[in-house]
Biopython code that builds the backbone (N, CA, C, O; Angstrom):
import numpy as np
from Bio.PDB.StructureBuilder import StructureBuilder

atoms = [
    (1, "UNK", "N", (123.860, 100.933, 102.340)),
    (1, "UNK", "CA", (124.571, 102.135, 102.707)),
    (1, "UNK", "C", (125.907, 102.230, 101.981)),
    (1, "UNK", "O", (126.283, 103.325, 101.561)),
    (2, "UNK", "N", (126.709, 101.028, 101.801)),
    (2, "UNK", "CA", (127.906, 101.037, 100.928)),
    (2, "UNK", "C", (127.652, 101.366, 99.977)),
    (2, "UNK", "O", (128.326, 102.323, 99.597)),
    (3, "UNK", "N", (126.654, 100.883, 99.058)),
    (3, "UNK", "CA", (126.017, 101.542, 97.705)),
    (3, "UNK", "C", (125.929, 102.963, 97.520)),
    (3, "UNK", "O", (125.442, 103.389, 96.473)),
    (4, "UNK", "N", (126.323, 103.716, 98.368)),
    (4, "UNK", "CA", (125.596, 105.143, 98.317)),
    (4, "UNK", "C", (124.093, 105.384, 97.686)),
    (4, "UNK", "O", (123.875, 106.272, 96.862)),
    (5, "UNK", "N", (123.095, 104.491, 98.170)),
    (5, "UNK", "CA", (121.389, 104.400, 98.085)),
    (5, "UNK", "C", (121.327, 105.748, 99.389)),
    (5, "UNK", "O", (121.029, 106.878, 99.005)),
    (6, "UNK", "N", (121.475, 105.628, 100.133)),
    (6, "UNK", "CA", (121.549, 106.957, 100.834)),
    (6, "UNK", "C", (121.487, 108.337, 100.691)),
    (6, "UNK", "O", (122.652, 108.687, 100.881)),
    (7, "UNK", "N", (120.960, 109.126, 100.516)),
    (7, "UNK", "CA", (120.853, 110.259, 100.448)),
    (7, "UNK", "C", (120.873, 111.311, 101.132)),
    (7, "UNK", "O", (121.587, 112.297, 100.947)),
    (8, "UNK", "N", (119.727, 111.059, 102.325)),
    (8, "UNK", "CA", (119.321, 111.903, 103.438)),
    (8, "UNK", "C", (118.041, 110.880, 104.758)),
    (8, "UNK", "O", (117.928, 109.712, 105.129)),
    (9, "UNK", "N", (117.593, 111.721, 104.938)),
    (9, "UNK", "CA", (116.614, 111.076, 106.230)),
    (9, "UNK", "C", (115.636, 110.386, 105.256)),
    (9, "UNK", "O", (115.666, 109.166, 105.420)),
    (10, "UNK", "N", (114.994, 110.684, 104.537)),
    (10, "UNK", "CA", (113.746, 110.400, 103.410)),
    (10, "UNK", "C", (114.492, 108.942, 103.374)),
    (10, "UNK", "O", (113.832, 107.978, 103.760)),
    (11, "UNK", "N", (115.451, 108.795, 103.055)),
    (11, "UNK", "CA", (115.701, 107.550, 102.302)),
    (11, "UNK", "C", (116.139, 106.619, 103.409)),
    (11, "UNK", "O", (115.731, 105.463, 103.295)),
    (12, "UNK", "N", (116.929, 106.912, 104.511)),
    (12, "UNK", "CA", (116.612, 106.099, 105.714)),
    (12, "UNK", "C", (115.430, 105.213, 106.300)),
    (12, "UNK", "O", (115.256, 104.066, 106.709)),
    (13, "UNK", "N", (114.474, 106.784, 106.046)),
    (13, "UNK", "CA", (112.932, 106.517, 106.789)),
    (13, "UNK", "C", (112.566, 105.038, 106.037)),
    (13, "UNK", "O", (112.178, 103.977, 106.525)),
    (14, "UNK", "N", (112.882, 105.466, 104.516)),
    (14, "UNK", "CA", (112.023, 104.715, 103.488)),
    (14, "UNK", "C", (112.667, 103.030, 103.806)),
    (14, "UNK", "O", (112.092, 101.942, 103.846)),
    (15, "UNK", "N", (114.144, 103.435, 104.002)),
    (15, "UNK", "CA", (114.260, 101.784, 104.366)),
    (15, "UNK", "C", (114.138, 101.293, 105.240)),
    (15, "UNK", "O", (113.957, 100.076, 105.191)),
    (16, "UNK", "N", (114.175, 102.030, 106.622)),
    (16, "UNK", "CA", (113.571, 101.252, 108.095)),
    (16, "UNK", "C", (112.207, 100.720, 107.901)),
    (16, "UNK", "O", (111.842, 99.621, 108.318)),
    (17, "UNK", "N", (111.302, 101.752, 107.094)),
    (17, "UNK", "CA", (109.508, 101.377, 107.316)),
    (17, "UNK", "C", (109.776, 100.105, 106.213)),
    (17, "UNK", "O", (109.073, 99.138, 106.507)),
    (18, "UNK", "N", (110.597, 99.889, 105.056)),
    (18, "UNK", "CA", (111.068, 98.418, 104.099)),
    (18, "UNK", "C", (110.936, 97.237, 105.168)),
    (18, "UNK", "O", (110.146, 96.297, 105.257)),
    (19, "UNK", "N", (111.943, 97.622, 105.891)),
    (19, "UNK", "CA", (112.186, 96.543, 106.656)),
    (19, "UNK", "C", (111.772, 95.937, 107.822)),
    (19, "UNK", "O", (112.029, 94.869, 108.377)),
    (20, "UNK", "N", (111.022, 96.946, 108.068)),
    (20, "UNK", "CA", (110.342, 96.590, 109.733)),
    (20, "UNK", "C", (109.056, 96.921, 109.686)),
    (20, "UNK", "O", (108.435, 97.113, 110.731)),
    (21, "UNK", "N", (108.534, 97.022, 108.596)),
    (21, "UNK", "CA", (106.795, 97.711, 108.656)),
    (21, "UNK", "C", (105.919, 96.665, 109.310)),
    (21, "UNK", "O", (105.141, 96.787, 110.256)),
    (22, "UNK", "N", (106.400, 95.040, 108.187)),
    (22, "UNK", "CA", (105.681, 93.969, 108.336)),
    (22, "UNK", "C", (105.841, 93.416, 109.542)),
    (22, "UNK", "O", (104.836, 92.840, 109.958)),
    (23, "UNK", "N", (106.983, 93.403, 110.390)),
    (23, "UNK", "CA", (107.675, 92.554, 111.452)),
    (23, "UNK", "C", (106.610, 93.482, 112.607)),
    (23, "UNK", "O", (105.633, 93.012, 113.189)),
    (24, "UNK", "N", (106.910, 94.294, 112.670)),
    (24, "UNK", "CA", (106.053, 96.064, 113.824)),
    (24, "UNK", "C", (104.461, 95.433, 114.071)),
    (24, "UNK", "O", (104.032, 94.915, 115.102)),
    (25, "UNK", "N", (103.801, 95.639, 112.879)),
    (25, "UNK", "CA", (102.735, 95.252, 112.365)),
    (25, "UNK", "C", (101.947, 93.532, 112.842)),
    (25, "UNK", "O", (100.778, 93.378, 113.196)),
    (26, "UNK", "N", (102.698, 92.754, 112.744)),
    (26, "UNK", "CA", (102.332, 91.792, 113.006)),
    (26, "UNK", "C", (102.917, 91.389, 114.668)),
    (26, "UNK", "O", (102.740, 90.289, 115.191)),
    (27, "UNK", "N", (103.645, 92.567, 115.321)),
    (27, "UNK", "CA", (104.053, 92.391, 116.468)),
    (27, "UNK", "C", (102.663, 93.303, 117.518)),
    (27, "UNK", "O", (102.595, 93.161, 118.739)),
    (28, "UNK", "N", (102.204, 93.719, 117.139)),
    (28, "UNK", "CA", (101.191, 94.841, 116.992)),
    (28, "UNK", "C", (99.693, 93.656, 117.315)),
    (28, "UNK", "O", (99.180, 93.362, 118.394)),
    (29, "UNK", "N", (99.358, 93.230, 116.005)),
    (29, "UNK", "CA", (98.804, 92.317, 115.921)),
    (29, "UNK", "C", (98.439, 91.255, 116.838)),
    (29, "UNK", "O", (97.276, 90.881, 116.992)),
    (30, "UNK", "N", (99.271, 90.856, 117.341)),
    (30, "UNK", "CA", (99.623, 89.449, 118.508)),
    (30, "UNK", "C", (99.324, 90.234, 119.995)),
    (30, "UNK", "O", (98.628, 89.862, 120.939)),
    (31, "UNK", "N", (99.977, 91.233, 119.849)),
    (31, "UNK", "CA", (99.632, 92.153, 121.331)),
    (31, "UNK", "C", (97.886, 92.458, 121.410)),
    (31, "UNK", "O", (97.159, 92.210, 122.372)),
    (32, "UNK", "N", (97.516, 93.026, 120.180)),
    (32, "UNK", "CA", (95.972, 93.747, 120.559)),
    (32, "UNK", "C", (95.274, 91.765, 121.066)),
    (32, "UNK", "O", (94.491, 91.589, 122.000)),
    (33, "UNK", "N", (95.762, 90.738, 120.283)),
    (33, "UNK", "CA", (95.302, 89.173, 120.381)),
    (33, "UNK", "C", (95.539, 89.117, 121.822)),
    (33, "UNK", "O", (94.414, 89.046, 122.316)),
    (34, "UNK", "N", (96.139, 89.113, 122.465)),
    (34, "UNK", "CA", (96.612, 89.160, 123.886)),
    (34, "UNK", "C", (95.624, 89.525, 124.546)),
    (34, "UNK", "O", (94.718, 88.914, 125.113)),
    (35, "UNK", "N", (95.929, 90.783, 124.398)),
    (35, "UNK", "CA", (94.844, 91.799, 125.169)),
    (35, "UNK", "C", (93.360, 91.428, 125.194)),
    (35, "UNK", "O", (92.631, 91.489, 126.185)),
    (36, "UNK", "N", (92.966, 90.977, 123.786)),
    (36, "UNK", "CA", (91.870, 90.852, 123.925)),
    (36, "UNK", "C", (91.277, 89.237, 124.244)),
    (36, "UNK", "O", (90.163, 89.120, 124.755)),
    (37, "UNK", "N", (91.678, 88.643, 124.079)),
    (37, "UNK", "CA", (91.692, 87.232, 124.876)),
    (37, "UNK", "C", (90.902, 86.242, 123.504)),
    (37, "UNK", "O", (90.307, 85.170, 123.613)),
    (38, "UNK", "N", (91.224, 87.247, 121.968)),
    (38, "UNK", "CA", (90.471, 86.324, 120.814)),
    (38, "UNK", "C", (91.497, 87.237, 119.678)),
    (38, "UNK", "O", (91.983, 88.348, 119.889)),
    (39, "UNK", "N", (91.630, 86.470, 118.552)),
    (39, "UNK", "CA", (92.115, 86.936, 117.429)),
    (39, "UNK", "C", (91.264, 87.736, 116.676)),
    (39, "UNK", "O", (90.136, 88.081, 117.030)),
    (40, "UNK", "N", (91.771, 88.005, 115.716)),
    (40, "UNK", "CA", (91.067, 89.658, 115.028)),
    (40, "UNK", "C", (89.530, 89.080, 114.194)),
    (40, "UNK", "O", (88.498, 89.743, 114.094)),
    (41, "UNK", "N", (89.736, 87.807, 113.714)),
    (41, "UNK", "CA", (88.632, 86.912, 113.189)),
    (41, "UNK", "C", (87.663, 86.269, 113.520)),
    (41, "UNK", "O", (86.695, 85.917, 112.845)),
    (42, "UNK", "N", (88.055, 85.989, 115.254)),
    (42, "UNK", "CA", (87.455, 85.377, 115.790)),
    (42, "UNK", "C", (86.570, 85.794, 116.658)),
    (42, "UNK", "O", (86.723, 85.520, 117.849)),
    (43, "UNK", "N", (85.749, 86.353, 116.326)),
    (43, "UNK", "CA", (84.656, 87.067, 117.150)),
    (43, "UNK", "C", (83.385, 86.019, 118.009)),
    (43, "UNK", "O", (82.810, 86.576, 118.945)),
    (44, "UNK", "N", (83.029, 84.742, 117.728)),
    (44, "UNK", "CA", (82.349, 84.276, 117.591)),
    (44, "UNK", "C", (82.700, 83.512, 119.261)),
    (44, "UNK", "O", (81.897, 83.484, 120.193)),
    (45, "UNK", "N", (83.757, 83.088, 119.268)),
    (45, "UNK", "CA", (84.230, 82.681, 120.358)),
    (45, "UNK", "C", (85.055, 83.433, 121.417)),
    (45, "UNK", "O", (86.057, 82.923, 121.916)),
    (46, "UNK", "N", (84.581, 84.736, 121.768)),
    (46, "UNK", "CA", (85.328, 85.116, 122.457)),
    (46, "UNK", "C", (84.672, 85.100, 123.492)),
    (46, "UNK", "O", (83.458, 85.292, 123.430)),
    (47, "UNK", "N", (85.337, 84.856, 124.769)),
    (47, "UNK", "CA", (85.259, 85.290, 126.345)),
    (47, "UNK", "C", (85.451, 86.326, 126.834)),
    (47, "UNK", "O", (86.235, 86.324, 127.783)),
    (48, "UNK", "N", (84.916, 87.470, 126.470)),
    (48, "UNK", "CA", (84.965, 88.729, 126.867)),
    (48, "UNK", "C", (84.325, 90.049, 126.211)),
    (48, "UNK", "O", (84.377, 90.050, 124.981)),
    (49, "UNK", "N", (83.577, 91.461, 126.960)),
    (49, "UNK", "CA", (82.579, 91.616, 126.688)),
    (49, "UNK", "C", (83.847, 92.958, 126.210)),
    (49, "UNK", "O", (83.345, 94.034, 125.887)),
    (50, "UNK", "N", (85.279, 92.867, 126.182)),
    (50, "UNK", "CA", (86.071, 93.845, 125.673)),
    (50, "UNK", "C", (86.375, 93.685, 124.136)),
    (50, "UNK", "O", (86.841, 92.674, 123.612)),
    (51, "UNK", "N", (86.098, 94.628, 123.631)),
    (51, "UNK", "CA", (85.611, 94.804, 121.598)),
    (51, "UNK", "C", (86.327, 95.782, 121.647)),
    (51, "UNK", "O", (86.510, 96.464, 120.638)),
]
sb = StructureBuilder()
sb.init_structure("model")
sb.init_model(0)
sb.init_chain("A")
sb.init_seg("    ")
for serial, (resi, resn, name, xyz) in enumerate(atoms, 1):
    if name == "N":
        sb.init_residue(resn, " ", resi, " ")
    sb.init_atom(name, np.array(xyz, "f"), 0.0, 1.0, " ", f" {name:<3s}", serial, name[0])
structure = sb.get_structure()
């Protein structure tokens, strides 16, 4: 932002989704793992008839 990289909203957007796409995403990730009581790979061993 000191840089004047800033412009308008576009360029905000562009650096929040930079910086937090991967972190969101893999927070995302761990929750649906939760929920479903098996990881996204692991189909083979799961305890539950929720897909």
């Amino acid at each position: 932002m000191a840089q004047g990289e800033l412009k308008d909203a576009t360029d905000i957007k562009r650096i929040l989704k930079d910086q937090f796409g991967e972190i969101l995403e893999e927070m995302l990730e761990a929750e649906l793992d939760e929920e479903l009581g098996y990881t996204k790979y692991n189909y083979k061993n799961k305890k539950t008839v929720n897909s």
